[in-house]
N, C-alpha and C positions, 0 to 999 in steps of 0.2 A: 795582288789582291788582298785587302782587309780581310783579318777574321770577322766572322760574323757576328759573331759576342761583340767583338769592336764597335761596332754598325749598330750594333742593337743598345750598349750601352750611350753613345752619340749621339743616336735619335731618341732616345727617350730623357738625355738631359735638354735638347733642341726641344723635345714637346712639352716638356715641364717649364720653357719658360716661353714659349707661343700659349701655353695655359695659364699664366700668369698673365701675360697681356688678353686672353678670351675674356676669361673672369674681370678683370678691374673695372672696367663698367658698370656693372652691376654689384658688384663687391661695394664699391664707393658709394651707391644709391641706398645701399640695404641696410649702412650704418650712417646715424643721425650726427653727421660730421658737422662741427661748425666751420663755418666760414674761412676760417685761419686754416684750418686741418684740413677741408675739402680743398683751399686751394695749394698746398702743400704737397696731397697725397697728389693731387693732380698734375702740378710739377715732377714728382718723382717718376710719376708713367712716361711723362713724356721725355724724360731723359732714359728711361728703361728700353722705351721702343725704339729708340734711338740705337741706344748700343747691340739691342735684339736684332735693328735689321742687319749689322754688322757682322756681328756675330752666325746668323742663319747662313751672309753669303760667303763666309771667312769656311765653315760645315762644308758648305756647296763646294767651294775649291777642293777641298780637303777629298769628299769622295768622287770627285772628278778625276782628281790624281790617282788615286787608289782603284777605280772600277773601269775608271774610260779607258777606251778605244783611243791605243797613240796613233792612229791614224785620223783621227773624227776631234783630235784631242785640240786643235785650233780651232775647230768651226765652235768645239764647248766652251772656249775660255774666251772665246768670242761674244757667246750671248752672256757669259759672267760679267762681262766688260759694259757692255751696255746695262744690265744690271747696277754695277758698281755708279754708272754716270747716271741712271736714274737714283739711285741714292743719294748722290751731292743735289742733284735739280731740287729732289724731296725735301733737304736741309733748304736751301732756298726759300722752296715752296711754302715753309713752315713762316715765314717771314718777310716772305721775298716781295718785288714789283708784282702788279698785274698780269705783266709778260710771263712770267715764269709761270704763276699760276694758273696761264692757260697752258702751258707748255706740255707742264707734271704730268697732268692724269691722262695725257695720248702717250706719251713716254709708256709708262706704269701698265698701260692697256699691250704695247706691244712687248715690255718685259715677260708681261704674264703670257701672251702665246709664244716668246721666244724660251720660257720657262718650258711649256709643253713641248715643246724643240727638241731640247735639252733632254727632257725627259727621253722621248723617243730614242734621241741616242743613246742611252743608255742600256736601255730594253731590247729583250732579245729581239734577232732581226725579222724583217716585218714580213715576210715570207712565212715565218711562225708564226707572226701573231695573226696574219689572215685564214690561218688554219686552224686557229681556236678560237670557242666561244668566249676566252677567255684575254684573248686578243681583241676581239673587236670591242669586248666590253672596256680596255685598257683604253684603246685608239678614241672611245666613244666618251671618256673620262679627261682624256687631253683634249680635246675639242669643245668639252664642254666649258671646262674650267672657265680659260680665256673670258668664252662668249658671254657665262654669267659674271663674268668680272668688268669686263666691258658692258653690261645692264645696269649694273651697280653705279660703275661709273658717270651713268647719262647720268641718275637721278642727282648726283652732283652740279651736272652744267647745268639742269634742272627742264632737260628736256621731258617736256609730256608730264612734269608733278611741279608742287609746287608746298612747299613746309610751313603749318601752321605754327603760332610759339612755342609751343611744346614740341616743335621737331615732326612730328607725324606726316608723313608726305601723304598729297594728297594729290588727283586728277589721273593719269593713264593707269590704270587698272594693271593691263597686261604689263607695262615696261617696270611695274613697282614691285609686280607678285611674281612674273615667271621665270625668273633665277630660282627662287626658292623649291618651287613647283617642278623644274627642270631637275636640280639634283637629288629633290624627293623621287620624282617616278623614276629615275633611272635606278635608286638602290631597289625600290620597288620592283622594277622590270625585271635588272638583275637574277635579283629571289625566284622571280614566278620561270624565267628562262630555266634557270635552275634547277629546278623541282619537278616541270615539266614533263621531263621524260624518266622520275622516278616510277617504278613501280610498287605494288604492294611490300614487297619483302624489303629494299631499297627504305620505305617508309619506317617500317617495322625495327628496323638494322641504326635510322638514323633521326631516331624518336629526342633524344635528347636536343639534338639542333631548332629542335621547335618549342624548346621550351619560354624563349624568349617573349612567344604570343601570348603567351599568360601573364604578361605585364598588361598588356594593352585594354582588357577591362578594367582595371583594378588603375591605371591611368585616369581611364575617363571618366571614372566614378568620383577621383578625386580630382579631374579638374573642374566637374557637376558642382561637386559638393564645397569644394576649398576654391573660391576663383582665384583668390592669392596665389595658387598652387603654380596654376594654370599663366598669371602675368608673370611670373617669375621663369615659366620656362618658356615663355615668347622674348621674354626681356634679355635671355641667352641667347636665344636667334639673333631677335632684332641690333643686341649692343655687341653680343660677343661676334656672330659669322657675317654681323651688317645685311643680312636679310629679313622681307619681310613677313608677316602676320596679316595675313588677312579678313574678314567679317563674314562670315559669324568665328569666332576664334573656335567654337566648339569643333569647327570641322579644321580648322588647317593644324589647330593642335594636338589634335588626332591622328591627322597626318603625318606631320611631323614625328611623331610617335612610332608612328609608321613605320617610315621609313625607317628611322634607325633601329626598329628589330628587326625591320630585314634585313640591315646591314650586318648585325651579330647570327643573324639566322644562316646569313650566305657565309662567314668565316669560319662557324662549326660544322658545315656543311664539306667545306672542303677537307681536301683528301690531305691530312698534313703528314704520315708516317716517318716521322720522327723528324721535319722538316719546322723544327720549331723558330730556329731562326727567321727565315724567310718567313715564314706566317708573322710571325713578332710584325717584323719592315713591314708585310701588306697591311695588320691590323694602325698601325702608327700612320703608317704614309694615308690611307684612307679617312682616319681621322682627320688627323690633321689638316685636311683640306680644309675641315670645317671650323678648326679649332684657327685655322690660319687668318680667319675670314676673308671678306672680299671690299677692303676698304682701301681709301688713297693713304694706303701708307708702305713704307717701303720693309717694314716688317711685314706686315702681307701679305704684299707680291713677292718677298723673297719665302716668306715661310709657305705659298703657294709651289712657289719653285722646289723649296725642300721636299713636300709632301709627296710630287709627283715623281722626285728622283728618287726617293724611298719606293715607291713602287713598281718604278722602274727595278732597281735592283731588286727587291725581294721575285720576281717575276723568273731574272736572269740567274737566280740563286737557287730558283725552285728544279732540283735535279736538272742541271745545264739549263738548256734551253727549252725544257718538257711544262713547263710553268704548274700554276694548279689545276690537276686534272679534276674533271667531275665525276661526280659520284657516282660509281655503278649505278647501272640498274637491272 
């Protein structure tokens, strides 16, 4: 087994460069590039995403070897494998026939649930995780992933939407917004399961973990006031995780808001005594779903795959198989 330092320095240079591909979209719109330079910097993304998806599943091998089950250890190098041939199809893809291009993105869809796969095997065994809250919340995050990545994917074949010149999809409602919708209420859900059965003292004991809701006016007031504010962190959604923004923006970007303090609200929440490591993996790997996005590209669907084998292990790492417990009450 990998030291943990190990694990933790690895996925934080993997997320520093799935960050460098989140950002560039938006990066490249926010500086008044000319023509020569925008298609320049443009070219170098795309050779960057190129060697990043490589790179992510070159990682993936890497703590396969180091964390897996040499019993489960062919069925893992197995979904790497199909992984790896959706990466050649996706070099095709980028240039290829018509044929390929219908080929790629049902490939990339069952990469992504043969990703959640993976993950599972990683993760302590499932007898555990049916016995925690913190289980079903894991199983409920593999499940999801796939499904909103497979939604993403229609609006490409362009089922149920249709893109005006500016790119902005337009027609099915529900097949355009409820990916987005889907892994906002879950961090939401989360929280609220969470918290649930805290009591007053409980409250009292773990006042800090809430301090994150004190963003959330002090947010909306500037995305009232600044709308710039406000396009700019849809423009992260919509370019960097490939999800979308919905009308009125004042509510989904609220949301959005949302959600990710209750994603910081449920990490300090948990019980980490002196289990820095593993919290590190669960804070990365959860990230990273979003930083991974959910587009046809094979950096992705592998940094997809990275995110959920980070939390797989940080799970399997959290005192054996006891994962993170919840907070007294």
């Amino acid at each position: 087994m990998m030291r943990t330092r190990t694990v933790v320095w690895i996925s934080l240079v993997v997320t520093l460069l799935l960050t460098v591909r989140f950002l560039s979209g938006v990066s490249l719109a926010a500086f008044s590039l000319s023509g020569e330079a925008l298609d320049l910097a443009g070219r170098f993304f795309e050779v960057f995403e190129i060697l990043l998806a490589f790179i992510v599943l070159f990682v993936i091998i890497i703590l396969v070897l180091a964390e897996g089950s040499p019993s489960r250890r062919k069925w893992q190098f197995a979904i790497v494998a199909v992984h790896f041939a959706a990466l050649i199809l996706w070099l095709s893809y980028l240039s290829g026939p018509p044929s390929v291009k219908d080929a790629f993105p049902l490939l990339a869809i069952i990469s992504t649930v043969l990703g959640s796969l993976l993950s599972i095997t990683m993760a302590p065994p499932l007898r555990n995780l049916l016995r925690e809250w913190w289980g079903f919340s894991y199983l409920a995050l593999t499940a999801l992933v796939p499904a909103v990545f497979a939604l993403r994917a229609a609006t490409f074949f362009g089922y149920g939407t249709t893109a005006d010149p500016e790119g902005v999809l337009h027609g099915d409602w529900f097949l355009v917004n409820i990916p987005t919708l889907l892994l906002e209420f879950l961090s939401i859900g989360i929280w609220v399961f969470f918290v649930s059965g805290f009591n007053r003292e409980t409250f009292a004991r773990k006042w800090r973990a809430f301090l994150p809701f004190a963003i959330l006016p002090a947010l909306a007031l500037v995305f009232y006031v600044r709308p710039l504010s406000g396009f700019i962190f849809s423009a992260l959604i919509a370019w960097g995780s490939n999800l979308a923004i919905f009308v009125p923006t004042s509510v989904s970007l609220n949301l959005a808001a949302g959600a990710v303090v209750t994603w910081l609200s449920t990490l300090l929440l948990v019980r980490r005594r002196k289990r820095d490591g593993p919290w590190i993996l669960l804070t990365l790997g959860t990230a990273d779903i979003l930083i991974a996005g959910f587009a046809l590209s094979m950096a992705s669907v592998a940094g997809l795959a990275f995110a959920q084998l980070l939390i797989a292990i940080s799970l399997s790492r959290w005192s054996g198989t006891a994962g993170p417990a919840k907070a007294s009450t």
